[in-house]
C-alpha positions in Angstrom: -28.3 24.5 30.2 -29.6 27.5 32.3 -31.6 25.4 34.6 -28.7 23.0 34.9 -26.8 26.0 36.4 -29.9 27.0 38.6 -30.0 23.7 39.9 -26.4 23.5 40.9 -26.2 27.5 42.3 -28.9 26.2 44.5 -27.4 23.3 45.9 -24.6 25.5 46.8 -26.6 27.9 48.1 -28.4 25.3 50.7 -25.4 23.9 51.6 -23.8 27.4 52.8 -25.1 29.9 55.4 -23.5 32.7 57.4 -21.0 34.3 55.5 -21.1 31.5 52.9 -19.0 28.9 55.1 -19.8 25.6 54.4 -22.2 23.1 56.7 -20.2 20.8 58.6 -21.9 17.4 60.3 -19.9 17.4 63.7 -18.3 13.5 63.6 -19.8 10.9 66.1 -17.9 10.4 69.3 -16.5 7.0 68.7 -14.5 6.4 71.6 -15.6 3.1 73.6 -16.8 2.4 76.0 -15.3 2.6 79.6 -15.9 1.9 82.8 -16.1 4.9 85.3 -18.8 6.0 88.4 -21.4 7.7 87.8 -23.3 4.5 87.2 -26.8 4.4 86.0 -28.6 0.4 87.4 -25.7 0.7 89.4 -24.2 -1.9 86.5 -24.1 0.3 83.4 -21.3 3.9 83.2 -23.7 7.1 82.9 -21.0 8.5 80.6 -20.3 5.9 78.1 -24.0 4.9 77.7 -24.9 9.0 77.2 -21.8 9.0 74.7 -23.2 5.9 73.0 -26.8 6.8 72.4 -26.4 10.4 71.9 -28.6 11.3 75.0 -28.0 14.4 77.1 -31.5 14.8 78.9 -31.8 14.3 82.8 -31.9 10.5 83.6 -33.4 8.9 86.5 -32.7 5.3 87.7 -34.9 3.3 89.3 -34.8 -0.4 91.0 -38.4 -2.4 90.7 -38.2 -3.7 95.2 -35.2 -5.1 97.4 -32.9 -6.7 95.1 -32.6 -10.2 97.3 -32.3 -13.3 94.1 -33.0 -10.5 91.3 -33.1 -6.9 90.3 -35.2 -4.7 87.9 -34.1 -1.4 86.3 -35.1 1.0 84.4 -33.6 4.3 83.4 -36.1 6.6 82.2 -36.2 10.8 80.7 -38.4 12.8 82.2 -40.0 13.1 78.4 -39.4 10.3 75.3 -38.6 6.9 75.7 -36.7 4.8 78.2 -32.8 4.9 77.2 -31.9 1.6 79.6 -33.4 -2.1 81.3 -31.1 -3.7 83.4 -32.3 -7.2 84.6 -30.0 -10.0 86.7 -31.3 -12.7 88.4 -30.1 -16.2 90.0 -33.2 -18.4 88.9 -33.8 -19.9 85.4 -30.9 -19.1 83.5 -30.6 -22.2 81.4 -34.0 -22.0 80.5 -33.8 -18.0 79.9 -30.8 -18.7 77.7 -32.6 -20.8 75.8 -35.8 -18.9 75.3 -33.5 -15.9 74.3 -31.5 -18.0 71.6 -35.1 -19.1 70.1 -36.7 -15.5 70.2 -33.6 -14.5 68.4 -33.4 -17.3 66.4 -34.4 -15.1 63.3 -33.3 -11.3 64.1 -29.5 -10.1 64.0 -27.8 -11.5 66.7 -24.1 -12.4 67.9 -22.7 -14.8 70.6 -21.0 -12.8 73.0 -17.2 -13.5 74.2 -16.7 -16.5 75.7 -14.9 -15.0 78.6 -18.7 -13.2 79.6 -20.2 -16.5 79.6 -22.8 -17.9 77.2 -25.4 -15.6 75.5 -25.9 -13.4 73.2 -26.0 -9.4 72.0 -29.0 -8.5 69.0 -30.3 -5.7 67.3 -33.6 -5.6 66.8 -34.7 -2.4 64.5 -38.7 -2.3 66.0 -37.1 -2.0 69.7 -39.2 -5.3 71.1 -41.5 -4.9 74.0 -39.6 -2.2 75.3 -38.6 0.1 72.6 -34.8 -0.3 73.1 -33.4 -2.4 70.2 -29.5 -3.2 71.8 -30.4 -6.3 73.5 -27.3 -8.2 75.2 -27.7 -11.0 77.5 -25.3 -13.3 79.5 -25.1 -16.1 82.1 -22.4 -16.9 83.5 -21.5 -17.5 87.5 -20.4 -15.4 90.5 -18.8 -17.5 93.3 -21.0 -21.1 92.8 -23.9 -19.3 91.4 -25.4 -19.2 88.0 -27.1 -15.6 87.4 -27.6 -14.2 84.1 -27.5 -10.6 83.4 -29.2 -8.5 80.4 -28.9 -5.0 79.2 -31.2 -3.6 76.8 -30.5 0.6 75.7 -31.7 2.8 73.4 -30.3 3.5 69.5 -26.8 4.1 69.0 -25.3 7.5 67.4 -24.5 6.9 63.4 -21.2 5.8 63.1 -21.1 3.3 66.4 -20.5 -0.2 66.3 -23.4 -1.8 68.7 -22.7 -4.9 69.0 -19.0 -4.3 70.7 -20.6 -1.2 72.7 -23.0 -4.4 73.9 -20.1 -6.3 74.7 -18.2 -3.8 76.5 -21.6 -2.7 78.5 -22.0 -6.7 79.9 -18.3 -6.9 80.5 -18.2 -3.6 83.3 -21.6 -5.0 84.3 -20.4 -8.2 85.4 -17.5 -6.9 87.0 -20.0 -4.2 88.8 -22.3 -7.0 90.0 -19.2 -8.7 91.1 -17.6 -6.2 92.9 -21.1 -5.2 94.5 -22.1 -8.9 95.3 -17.9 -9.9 96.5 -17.6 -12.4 94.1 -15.5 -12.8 90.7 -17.3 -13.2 87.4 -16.5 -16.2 85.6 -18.0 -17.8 82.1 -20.9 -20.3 83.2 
């Protein structure tokens, strides 16, 4: 009986400090996700996707060349791991959709909302090539083109549900790319 009491005066004891108040776990920001400049791949809200993944470092944005058929982004910290890819492109979406559905065949995936057009959003816990596990991907068309956007980003904060931050990441980028481009996003 003694060292039942020693063990439970001890875990009272680690879960109190300064002046005995108790340890409280601040609650995860929940709010979605919402459309608002700054943007970070000039697709993606700065504040939504810092609120999302928990990140508060300095982030730096970067476009891989002119951005003519296709674009290339990365957002990097100066120290850790990438936190966002941003890809779009008019060539090969078919067959990128299709390679995407058969790469994901076996990992957690969803089909996004018809109204983004045909694809996907997938968690993948080892983070893939990249080290960013959200993956969302979408092809749909912008005046009489077919392009296909994805979005990969770092983890989410506890408490998050990924899959409809995904969504809500590919809906304000479409309506980014179409506002940039002049053309209105419709499902492919």
């Amino acid at each position: 009986m003694p060292g039942l009491l020693f063990v439970i005066a001890s875990m009272l004891v680690v879960g109190c400090d300064d002046g005995g108040a108790a340890k409280t776990r601040a609650l995860p920001d929940v709010r979605p996700v919402v459309d608002g400049a700054p943007y970070l791949c000039d697709l993606v809200p700065e504040a939504s996707l810092r609120r999302v993944t928990g990140v508060t470092a300095p982030l730096k944005s970067d476009w891989a060349g002119p951005q003519t058929d296709n674009g290339l982004c990365v957002v990097l910290q100066p120290k850790g791991p990438g936190v966002l890819g941003v890809q779009w492109s008019y060539n090969q979406g078919e067959k990128i959709l299709r390679t995407q559905w058969a790469n994901w065949a076996h990992k957690s995936h969803y089909k996004i909302p018809t109204e983004l057009g045909r694809g996907l959003a997938g968690y993948d816990p080892s983070g893939g090539l990249d080290g960013l596990p959200n993956y969302v991907f979408a092809l749909f068309r912008c005046r009489h083109k077919k392009l296909w956007i994805s979005i990969d980003f770092a983890r989410v904060v506890r408490g998050r549900d990924a899959v409809q931050d995904m969504f809500d990441f590919m809906r304000i980028a479409e309506k980014r790319f179409g506002e940039i481009h002049k053309c209105t996003p419709r499902p492919s």
